[in-house]
C-alpha positions in Angstrom: -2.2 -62.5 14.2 -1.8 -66.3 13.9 -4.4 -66.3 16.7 -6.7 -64.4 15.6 -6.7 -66.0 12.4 -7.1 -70.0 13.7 -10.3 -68.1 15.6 -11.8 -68.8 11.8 -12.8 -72.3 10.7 -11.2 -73.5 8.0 -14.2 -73.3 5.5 -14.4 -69.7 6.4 -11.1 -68.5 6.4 -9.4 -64.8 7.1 -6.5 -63.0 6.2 -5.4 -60.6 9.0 -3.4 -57.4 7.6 -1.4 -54.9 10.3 -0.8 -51.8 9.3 2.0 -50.2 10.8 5.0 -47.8 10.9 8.3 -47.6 12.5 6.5 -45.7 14.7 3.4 -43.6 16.1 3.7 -41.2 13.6 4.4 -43.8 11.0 2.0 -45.6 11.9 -0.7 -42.9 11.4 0.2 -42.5 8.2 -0.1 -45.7 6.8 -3.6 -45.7 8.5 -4.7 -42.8 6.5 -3.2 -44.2 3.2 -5.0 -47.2 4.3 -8.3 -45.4 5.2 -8.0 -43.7 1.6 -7.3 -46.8 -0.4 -10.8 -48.3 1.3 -13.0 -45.5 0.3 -11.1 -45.0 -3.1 -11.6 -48.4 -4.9 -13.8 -49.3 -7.7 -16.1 -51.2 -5.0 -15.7 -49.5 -1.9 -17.0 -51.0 1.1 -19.1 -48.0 2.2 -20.9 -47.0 -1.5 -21.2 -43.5 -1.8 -18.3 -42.3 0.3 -14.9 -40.7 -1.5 -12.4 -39.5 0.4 -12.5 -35.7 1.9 -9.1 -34.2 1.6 -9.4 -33.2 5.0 -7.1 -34.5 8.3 -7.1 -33.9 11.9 -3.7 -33.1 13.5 -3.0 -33.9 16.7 -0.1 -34.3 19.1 1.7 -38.2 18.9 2.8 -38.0 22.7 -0.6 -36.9 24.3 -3.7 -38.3 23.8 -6.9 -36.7 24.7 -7.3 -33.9 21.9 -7.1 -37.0 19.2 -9.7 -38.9 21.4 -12.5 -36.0 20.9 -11.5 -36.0 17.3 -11.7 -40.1 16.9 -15.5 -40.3 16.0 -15.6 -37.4 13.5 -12.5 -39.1 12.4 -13.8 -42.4 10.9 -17.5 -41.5 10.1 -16.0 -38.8 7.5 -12.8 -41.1 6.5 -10.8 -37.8 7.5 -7.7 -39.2 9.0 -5.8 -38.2 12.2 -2.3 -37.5 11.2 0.2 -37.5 14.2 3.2 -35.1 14.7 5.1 -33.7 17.3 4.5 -30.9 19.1 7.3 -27.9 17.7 7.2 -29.0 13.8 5.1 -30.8 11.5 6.8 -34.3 10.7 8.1 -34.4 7.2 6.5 -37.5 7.2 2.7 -36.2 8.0 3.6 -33.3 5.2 4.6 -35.6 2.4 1.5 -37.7 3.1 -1.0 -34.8 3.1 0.5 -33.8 -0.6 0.0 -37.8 -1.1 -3.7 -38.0 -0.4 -4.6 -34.6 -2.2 -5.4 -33.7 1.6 -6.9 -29.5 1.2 -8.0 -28.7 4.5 -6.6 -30.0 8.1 -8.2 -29.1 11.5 -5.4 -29.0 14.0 -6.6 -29.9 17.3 -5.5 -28.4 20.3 -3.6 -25.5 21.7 -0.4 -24.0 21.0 1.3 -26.4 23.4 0.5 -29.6 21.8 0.5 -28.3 18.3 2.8 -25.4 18.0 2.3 -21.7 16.4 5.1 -23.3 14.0 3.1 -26.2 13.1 0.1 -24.2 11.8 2.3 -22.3 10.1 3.8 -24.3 8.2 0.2 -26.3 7.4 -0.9 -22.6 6.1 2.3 -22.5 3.8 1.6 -25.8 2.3 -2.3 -25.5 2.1 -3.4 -21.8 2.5 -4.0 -19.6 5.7 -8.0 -20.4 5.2 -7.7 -23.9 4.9 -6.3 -24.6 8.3 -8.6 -23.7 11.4 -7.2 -24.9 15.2 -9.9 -26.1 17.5 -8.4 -25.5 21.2 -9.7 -25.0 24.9 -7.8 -24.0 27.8 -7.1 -27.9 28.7 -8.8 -31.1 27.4 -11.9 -30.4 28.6 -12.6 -27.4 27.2 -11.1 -28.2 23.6 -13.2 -31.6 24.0 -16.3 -29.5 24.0 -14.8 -26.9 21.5 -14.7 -29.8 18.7 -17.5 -31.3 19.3 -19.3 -27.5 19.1 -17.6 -27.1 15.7 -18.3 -31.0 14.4 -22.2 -30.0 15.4 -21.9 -26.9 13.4 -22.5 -25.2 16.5 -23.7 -22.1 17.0 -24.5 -21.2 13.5 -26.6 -24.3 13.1 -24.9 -25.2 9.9 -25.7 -29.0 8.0 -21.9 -28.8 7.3 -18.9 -28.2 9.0 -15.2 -27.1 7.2 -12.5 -24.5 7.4 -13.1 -21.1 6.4 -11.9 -21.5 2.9 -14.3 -25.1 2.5 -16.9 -24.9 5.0 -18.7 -27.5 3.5 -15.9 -30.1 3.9 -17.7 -32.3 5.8 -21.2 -33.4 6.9 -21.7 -32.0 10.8 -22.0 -34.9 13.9 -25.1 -35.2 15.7 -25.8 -32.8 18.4 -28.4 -34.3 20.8 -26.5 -37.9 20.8 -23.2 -37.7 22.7 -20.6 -40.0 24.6 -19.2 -39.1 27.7 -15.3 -40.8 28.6 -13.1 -39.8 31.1 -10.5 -37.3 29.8 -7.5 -38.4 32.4 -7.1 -42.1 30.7 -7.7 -42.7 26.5 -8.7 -47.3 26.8 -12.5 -46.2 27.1 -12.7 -43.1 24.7 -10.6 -45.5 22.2 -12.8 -47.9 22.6 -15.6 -45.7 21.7 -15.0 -44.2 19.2 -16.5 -46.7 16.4 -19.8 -47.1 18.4 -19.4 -43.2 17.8 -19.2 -42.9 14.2 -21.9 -45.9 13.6 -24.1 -43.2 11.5 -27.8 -44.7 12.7 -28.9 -41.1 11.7 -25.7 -40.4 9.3 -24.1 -38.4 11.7 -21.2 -39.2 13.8 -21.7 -38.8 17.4 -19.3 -36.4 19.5 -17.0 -37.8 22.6 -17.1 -35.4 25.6 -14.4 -35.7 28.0 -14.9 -35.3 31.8 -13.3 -35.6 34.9 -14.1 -38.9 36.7 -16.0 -37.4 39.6 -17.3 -34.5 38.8 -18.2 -33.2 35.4 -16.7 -31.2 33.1 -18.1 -27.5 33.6 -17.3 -27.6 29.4 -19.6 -30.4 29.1 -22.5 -29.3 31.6 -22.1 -25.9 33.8 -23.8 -27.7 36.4 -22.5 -25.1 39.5 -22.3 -22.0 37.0 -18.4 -21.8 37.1 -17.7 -20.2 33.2 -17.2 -16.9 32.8 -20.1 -14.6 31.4 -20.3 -15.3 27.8 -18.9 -18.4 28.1 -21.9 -22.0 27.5 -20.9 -25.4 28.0 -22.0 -27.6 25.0 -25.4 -28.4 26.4 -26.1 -24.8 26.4 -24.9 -24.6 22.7 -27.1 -27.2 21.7 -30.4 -25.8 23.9 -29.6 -22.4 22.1 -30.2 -23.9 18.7 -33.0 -26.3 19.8 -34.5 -24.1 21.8 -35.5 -27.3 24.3 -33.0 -27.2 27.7 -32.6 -31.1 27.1 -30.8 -33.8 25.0 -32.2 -37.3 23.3 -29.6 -39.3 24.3 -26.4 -39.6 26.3 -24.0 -42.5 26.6 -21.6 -43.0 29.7 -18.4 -45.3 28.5 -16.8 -47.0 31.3 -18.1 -48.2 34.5 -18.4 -46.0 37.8 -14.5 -46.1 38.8 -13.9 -44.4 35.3 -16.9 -41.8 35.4 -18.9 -41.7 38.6 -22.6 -42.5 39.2 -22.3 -38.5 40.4 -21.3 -37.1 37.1 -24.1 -40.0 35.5 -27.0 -38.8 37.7 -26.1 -34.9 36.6 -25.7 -35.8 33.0 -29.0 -38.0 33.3 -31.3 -35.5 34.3 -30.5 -33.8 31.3 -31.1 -36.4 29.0 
């Protein structure tokens, strides 16, 4: 901190805050207290803005479900509360009745977030005001967010939980960011370059394998079952055009291949 801080001359100076908890979980909490207060004050920082009531819930001890939500996350000012996987943390619950929080999208399956978890968000918020966005692994619940955050398939401006649909305003769906889903350093990194909001929508993180990609991001080899579409096809059924504007590769070739770039590529 002391640092970072003697980085400033001394006609400029800065005060350097941490916010923290005794732990993870902690932690995340005073984030979102701290992400509320910002949007809350008399002269908020981001005019306009006010803070959702809505969260994202993800598992503290495994990363890559929270990394697909991280972009959604801070363009909306919807927190992402931590807890661990059998119950929700007392700590999460007490500050979700602090923050005047209505609707939470869990993220992730059953054995990240259990049945018990979404259970007890229904008791404290309502059985419509909780939704759980989950794939088979990472890959697939990657591409399952970031179809609901696009309002994907219904083509819908905003995005919610079946008792407030119109929580929040929907991502973009032709701008994207591509990370490797095996290691979080790159997806982290992205995620504000993601929720800069040039066209006042967040942009989703895909995850993908580092050699080949994700069959959930782009069925390149046809490998999903019938019925199944990976999110490009989500997005060419609404637009109608079988490419997107604009894709962004985060990392350098070790982390996501020049293979998995050239496929993606062709499509952008």
């Amino acid at each position: 901190m002391q640092q970072i801080e003697d980085a400033f001359p001394s006609w400029a100076p800065v005060t350097v805050v941490r916010v923290e908890g005794s732990d993870r979980v902690a932690t995340s909490v005073e984030i979102a207290k701290t992400m509320s207060g910002l949007v809350s004050t008399p002269d908020p920082p981001w005019p306009g803005q006010s803070p959702p009531g809505f969260a994202f819930i993800c598992n503290a001890y495994n990363y890559p479900d929270s990394l697909s939500a991280s972009s959604m996350s801070a363009a909306r000012f919807a927190p992402i509360l931590l807890t661990g996987a059998s119950s929700l943390d007392p700590r999460v619950l007490q500050c979700i009745r602090d923050l005047a929080i209505t609707d939470v999208a869990i993220v992730g399956g059953t054995s990240v977030v259990s049945a018990t978890v979404e259970s007890q968000l229904k008791a404290e918020l309502g059985a419509n005001r909780v939704i759980r966005l989950a794939g088979s692994n990472r890959y697939h619940t990657s591409k399952v967010f970031a179809t609901w955050a696009a309002g994907l398939p219904a083509n819908t401006a905003q995005v919610g939980t079946p008792g407030r649909p119109n929580a929040l305003g929907r991502s973009d769906r032709e701008r994207i960011a591509v990370c490797r889903g095996d290691d979080f350093p790159d997806a982290l990194s992205a995620a504000p370059l993601c929720a800069e909001t040039w066209n006042a929508a967040p942009k989703p993180i895909l995850l993908t394998a580092s050699t080949t990609t994700s069959k959930w991001l782009y069925d390149v080899d046809n490998e999903l079952p019938a019925g199944a579409r990976c999110y490009l096809e989500e997005v060419w059924a609404v637009t109608g055009v079988p490419r997107i504007e604009r894709s962004y590769i985060l990392g350098g070739s070790a982390a996501v291949s020049d293979w998995v770039f050239w496929q993606l590529d062709v499509q952008s």
